[in-house]
C-alpha positions in Angstrom: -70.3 51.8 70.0 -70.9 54.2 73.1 -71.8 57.4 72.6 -69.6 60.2 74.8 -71.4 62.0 77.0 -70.2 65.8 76.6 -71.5 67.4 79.7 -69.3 64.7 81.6 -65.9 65.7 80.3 -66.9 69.4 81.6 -67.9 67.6 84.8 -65.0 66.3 85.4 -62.7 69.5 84.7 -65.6 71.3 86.9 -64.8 68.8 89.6 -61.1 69.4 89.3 -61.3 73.0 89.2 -63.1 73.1 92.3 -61.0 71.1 93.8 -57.7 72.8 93.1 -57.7 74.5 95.5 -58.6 72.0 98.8 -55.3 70.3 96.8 -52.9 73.6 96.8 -53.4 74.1 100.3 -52.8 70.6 101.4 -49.7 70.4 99.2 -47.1 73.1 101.0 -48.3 71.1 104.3 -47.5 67.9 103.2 -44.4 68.8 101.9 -43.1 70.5 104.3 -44.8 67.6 106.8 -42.1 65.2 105.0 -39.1 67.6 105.0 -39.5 67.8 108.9 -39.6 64.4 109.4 -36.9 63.8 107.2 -34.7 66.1 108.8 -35.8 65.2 112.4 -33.8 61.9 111.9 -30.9 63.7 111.0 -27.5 64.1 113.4 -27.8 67.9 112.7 -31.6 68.0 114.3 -30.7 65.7 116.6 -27.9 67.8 118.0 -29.2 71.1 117.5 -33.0 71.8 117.4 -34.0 68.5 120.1 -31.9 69.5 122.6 -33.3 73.6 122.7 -36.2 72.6 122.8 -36.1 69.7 125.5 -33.7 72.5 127.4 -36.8 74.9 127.1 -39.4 72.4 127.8 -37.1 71.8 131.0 -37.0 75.2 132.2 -41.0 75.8 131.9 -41.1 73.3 133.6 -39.0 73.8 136.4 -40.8 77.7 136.6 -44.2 75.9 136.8 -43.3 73.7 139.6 -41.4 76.3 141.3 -44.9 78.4 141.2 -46.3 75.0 143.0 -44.1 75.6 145.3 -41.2 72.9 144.6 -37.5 73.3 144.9 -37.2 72.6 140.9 -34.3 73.9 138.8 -33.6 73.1 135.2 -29.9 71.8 134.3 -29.7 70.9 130.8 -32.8 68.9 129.8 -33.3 67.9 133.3 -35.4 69.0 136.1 -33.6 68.6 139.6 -35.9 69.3 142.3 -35.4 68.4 146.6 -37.0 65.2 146.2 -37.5 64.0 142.5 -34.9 64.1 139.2 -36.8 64.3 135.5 -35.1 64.1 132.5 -36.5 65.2 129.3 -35.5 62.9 126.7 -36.6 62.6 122.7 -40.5 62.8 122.5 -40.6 64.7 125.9 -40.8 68.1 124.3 -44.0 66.9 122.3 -42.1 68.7 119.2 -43.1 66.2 116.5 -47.1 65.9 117.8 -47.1 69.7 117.8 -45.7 70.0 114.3 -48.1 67.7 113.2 -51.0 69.1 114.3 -49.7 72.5 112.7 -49.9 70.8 109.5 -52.8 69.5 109.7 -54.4 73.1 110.8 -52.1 74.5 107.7 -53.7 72.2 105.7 -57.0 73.1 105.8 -58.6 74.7 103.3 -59.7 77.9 105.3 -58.4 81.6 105.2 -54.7 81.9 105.6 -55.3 84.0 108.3 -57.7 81.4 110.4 -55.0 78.6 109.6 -52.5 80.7 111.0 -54.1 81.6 114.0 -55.1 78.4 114.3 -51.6 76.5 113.9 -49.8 79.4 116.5 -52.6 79.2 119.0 -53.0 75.3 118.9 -49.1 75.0 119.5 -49.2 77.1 122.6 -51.8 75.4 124.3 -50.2 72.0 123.1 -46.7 72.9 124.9 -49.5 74.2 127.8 -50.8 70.4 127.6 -47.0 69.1 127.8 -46.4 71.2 130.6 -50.1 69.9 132.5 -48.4 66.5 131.4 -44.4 66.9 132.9 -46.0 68.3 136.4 -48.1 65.4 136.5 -45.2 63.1 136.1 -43.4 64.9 138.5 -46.3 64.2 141.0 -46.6 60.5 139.7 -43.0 59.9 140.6 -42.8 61.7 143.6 -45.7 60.0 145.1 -46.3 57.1 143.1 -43.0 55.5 141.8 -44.3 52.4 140.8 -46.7 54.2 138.7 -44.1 56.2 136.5 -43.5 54.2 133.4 -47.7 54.0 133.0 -48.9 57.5 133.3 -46.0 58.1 131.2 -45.6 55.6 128.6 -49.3 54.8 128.6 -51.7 57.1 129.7 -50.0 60.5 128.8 -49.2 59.2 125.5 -52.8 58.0 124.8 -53.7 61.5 126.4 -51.6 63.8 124.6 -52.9 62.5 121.3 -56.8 62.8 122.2 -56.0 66.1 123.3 -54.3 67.0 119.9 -57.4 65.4 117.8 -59.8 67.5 120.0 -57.9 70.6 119.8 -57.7 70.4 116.1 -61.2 69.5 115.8 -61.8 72.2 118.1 -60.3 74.4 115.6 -62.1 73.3 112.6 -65.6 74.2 114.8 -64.1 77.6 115.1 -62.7 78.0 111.3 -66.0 76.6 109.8 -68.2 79.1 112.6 -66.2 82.2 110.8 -67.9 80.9 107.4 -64.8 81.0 105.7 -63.4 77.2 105.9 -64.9 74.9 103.4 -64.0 71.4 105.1 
């Protein structure tokens, strides 16, 4: 018979304790990560949250153009300009990739504070990114038709996820410079 070792019982509770709470703060995230894309496939967000905010994606939009100086107006989810029409449609307001990285930045296990800052901050600059990404595709279809579908099916997809990685890792550098994050 195999004699128990007693210091690895306490190990392991030591391990668990240590742990607990890398595991708390990852828990409310991922919870609240599946309740959002639970609901997001729901009639109800469908019809009510997706189309405010492709409406307000739209009229950024429209006002960043309009600084470029383009005849743009927002109707609906839909930027009308002189010489190009773009429609926002389900995806287009980068919603879901900007809730996810929130969650991942929530589930860090740094201060509250720095996860907070981190999670309002990152989604600014990641509707700033969607914003670099619809005037681009404005430009792509007013001077490059046949190019359309690519940059945006392709390239800006491919982009828009990089630039969600490096923004998070990004924030981790910060978080773990402040000496509070333990990643």
């Amino acid at each position: 018979m195999r004699e128990e070792d007693p210091n690895r019982a306490s190990l392991s509770a030591d391990s668990v304790r240590r742990r607990a709470p890398i595991l708390r703060s990852a828990l409310a995230p991922a919870v609240i990560g599946f309740l959002y894309l639970g609901a997001s496939i729901t009639d109800v967000f469908q019809k009510t949250i997706v189309p405010v905010s492709l409406e307000f994606n739209a009229k950024l939009a429209a006002q960043l153009l309009r600084c470029l100086g383009e005849d743009a107006t927002a109707i609906g989810d839909r930027i009308e300009a002189t010489r190009v029409v773009l429609r926002f449609g389900y995806g287009c307001d980068a919603l879901d990739a900007s809730v996810l990285y929130m969650l991942a930045v929530l589930a860090s296990p740094a201060t509250l504070l720095l996860r907070l800052v981190g999670a309002f901050a990152g989604a600014i600059l990641l509707l700033a990114l969607n914003q670099v990404r619809t005037t681009s595709l404005y430009y792509t279809k007013l001077h490059f038709p046949d190019a359309f579908d690519l940059m945006h099916l392709d390239v800006w997809q491919v982009l828009y996820i990089f630039g969600a990685v490096c923004l998070w890792l990004l924030w981790v550098s910060w978080a773990l410079r402040r000496g509070r994050a333990r990643l």
